[in-house]
C-alpha positions as CSV (number, residue, x, y, z in Angstrom):
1,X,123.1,157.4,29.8
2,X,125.2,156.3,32.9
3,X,123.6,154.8,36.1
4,X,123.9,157.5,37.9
5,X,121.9,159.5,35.4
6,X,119.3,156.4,35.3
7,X,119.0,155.9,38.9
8,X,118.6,159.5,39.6
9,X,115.5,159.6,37.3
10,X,114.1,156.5,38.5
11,X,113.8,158.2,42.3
12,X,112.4,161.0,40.7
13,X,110.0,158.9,38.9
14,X,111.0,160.8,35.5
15,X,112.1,157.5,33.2
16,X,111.0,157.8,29.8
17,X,109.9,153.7,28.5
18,X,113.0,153.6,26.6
19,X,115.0,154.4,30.1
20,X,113.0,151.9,32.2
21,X,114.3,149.4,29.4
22,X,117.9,150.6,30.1
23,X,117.5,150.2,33.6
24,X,115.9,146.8,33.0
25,X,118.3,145.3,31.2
26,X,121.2,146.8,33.8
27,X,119.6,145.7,36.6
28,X,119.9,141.6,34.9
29,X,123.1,142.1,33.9
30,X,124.5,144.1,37.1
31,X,122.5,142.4,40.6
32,X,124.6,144.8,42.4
33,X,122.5,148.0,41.0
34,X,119.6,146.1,42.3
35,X,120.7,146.4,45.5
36,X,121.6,150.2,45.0
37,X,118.2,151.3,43.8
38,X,116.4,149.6,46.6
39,X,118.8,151.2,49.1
40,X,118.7,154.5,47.3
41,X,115.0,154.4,47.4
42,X,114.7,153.8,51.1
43,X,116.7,156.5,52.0
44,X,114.7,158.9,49.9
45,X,111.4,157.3,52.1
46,X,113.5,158.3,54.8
47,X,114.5,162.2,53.8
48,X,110.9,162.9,52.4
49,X,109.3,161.6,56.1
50,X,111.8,163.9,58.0
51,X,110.9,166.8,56.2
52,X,107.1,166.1,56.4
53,X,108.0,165.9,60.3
54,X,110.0,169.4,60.0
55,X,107.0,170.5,58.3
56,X,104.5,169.5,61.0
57,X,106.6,170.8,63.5
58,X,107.0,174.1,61.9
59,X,103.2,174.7,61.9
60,X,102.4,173.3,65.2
61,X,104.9,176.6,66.1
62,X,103.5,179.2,63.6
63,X,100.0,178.1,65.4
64,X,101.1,178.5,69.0
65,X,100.5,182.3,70.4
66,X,103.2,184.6,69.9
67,X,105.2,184.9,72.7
68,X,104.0,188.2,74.8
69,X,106.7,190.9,75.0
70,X,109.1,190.9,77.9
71,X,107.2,193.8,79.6
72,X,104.0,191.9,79.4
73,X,105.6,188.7,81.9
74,X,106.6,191.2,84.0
75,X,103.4,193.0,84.3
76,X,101.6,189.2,84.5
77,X,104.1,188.2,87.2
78,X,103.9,191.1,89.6
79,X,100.1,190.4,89.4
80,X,100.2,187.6,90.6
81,X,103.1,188.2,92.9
82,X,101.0,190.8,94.3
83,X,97.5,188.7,94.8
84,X,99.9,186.0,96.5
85,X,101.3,188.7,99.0
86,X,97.9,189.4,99.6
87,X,97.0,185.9,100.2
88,X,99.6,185.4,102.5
89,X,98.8,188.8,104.3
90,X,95.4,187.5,104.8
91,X,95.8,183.7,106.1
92,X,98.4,185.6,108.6
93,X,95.8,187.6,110.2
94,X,93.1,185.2,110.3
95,X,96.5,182.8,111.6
96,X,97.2,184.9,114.5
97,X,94.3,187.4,114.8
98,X,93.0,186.2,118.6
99,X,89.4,184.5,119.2
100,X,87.0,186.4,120.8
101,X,85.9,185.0,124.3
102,X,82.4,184.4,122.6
103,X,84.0,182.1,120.6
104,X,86.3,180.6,122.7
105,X,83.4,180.0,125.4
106,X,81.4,178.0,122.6
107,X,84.8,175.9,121.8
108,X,84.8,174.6,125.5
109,X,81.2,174.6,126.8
110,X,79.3,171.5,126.6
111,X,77.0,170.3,129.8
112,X,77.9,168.0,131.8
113,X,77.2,163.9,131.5
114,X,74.2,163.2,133.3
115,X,76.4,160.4,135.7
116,X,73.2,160.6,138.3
117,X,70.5,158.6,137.2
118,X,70.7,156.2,134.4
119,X,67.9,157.1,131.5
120,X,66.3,154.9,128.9
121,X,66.8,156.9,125.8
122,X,64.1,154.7,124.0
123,X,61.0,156.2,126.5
124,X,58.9,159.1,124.2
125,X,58.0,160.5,127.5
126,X,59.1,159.2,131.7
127,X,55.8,158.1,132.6
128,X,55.7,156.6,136.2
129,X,58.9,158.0,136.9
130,X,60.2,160.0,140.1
131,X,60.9,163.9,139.4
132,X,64.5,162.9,139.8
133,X,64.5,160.8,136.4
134,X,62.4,163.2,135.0
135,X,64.7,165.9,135.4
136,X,67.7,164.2,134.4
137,X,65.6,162.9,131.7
138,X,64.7,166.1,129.9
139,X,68.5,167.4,130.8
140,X,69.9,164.1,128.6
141,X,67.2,165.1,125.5
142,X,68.2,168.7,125.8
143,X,64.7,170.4,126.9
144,X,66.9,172.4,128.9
145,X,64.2,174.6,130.4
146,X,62.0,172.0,131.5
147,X,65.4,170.4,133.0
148,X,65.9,173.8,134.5
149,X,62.6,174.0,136.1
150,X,62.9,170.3,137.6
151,X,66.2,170.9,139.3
152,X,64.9,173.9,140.9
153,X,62.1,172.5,142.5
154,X,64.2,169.1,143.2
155,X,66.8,171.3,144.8
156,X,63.8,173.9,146.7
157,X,62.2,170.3,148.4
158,X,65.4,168.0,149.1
159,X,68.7,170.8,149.1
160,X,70.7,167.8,147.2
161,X,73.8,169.8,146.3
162,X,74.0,168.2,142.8
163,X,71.1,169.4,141.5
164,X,72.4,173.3,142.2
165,X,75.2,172.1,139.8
166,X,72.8,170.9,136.8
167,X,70.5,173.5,137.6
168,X,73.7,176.3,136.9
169,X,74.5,173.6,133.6
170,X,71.2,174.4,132.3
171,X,71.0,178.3,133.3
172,X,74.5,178.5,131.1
173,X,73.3,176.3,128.1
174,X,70.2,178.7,127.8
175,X,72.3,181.6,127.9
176,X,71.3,182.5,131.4
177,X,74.9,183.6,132.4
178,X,74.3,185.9,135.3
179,X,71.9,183.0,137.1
180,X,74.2,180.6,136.4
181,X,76.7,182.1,138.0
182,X,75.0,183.4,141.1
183,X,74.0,179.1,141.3
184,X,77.2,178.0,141.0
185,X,78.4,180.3,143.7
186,X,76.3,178.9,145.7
187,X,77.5,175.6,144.9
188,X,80.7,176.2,145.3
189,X,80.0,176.5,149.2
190,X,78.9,173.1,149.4
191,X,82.3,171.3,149.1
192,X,80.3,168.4,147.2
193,X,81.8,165.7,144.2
194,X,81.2,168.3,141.8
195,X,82.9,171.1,143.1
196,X,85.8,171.0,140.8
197,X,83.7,170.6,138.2
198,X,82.1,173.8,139.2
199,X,84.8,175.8,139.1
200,X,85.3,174.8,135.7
201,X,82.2,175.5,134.5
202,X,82.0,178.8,136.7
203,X,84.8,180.4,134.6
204,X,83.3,179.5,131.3
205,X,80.2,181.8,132.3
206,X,82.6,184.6,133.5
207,X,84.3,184.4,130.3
208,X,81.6,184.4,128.8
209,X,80.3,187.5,130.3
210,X,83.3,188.8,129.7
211,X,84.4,189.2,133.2
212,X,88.5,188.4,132.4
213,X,89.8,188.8,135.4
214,X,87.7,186.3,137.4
215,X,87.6,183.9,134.8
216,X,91.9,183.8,135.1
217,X,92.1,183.5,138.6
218,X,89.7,180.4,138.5
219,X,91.5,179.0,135.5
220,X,94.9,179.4,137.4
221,X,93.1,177.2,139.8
222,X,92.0,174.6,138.4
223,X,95.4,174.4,136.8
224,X,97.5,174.7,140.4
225,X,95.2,171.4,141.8
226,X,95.6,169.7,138.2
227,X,91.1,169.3,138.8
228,X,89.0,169.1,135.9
229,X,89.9,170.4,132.6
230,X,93.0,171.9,133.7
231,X,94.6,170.7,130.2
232,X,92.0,172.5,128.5
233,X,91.8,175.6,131.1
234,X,95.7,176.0,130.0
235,X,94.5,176.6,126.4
236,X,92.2,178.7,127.2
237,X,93.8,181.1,129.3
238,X,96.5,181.6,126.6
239,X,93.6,182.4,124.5
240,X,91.5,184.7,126.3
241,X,91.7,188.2,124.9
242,X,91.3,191.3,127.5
243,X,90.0,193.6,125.1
């Protein structure tokens, strides 16, 4: 037997005793086939852990889904091409679909700092106070119609124009529209601090009565003298809707 033969059947682990004495004995008297059979055996380590990797690979792919036929993308993708058109279709009219004057009235409205008379927050109740401090008092918590009734009683006994203009505040903060604006008409002939404010506050109520017109040619005002909110009165008069 060559060493060919006996180095074959010692990677195949087939050696019959008398072989393994053969390769013994060549393996003393050659130190070069030594050498040969260790480098023969690593490369079979080598092959035999590739092909376990081949294996693995091939049945990681026979357990993955088929892949779906060509019509079956198709029909997938134009699903979901067409609930992404609608998506889009959607965000765009809620994007550009106007705000209703309601709304736009309840962006912008909020009543007017108290910049009168100074209140102490930490009082449960203004006892030995004036009616003035009592009125702003109750305007700064938000009891709006006690507010309201203070300010009409203030303004009735002393015609101090400013409390015409909180009175109208509170009228428009408890939904009062029509009063308030019949108030701050009338303050709007008074030619005090807080007429531009006024005006202001006058068109909020006609918008949001819905009175379009009015509210404009107030807004165009305010925005001609630069007065109060005029930054603001520029937004909203490119949002008011006339339907």
């Amino acid at each position: 037997m060559n060493k060919d033969q006996l180095l074959q059947k010692y990677l195949d682990h087939s050696l019959t005793e008398e072989e393994k004495t053969l390769l013994e004995k060549e393996i003393k008297e050659n130190p070069d086939f030594q050498r040969e059979l260790e480098e023969a055996s690593e490369v079979r380590k080598a092959i035999i852990a590739h092909k376990k990797e081949e294996l693995k690979s091939t049945f990681k792919t026979l357990e993955q889904p088929k892949k779906r036929p060509f019509i079956t993308k198709l029909i997938s993708y134009g699903v979901a091409a067409s609930v992404f058109i609608s998506i889009l279709v959607v965000a765009y009219f809620l994007i550009n679909s106007p705000v209703s004057n309601e709304a736009l009235f309840a962006e912008n409205f909020e009543p007017y700092r108290n910049i009168i008379t100074p209140i102490e927050r930490s009082e449960a109740t203004p006892h030995n106070k004036n009616q003035e401090y009592v009125a702003f008092y109750e305007y700064e918590t938000g009891n709006y119609e006690t507010a309201l009734l203070e300010f009409t009683r203030l303004y009735e006994s002393e015609k101090t124009s400013y409390y015409l203009f909180y009175k109208a505040i509170c009228e428009l903060q408890l939904n009062k529209v029509d009063a308030a604006i019949g108030t701050f008409l009338i303050h709007q002939k008074l030619n005090d601090t807080f007429k531009e404010k006024g005006k202001w506050y006058l068109a909020l109520a006609y918008l949001k009565n819905n009175d379009i017109v009015k509210c404009k040619l107030l807004l165009e005002e305010v925005i001609k003298h630069k007065s109060y909110n005029y930054t603001k009165a520029k937004k909203v008069l490119e949002s008011i809707t006339t339907n």
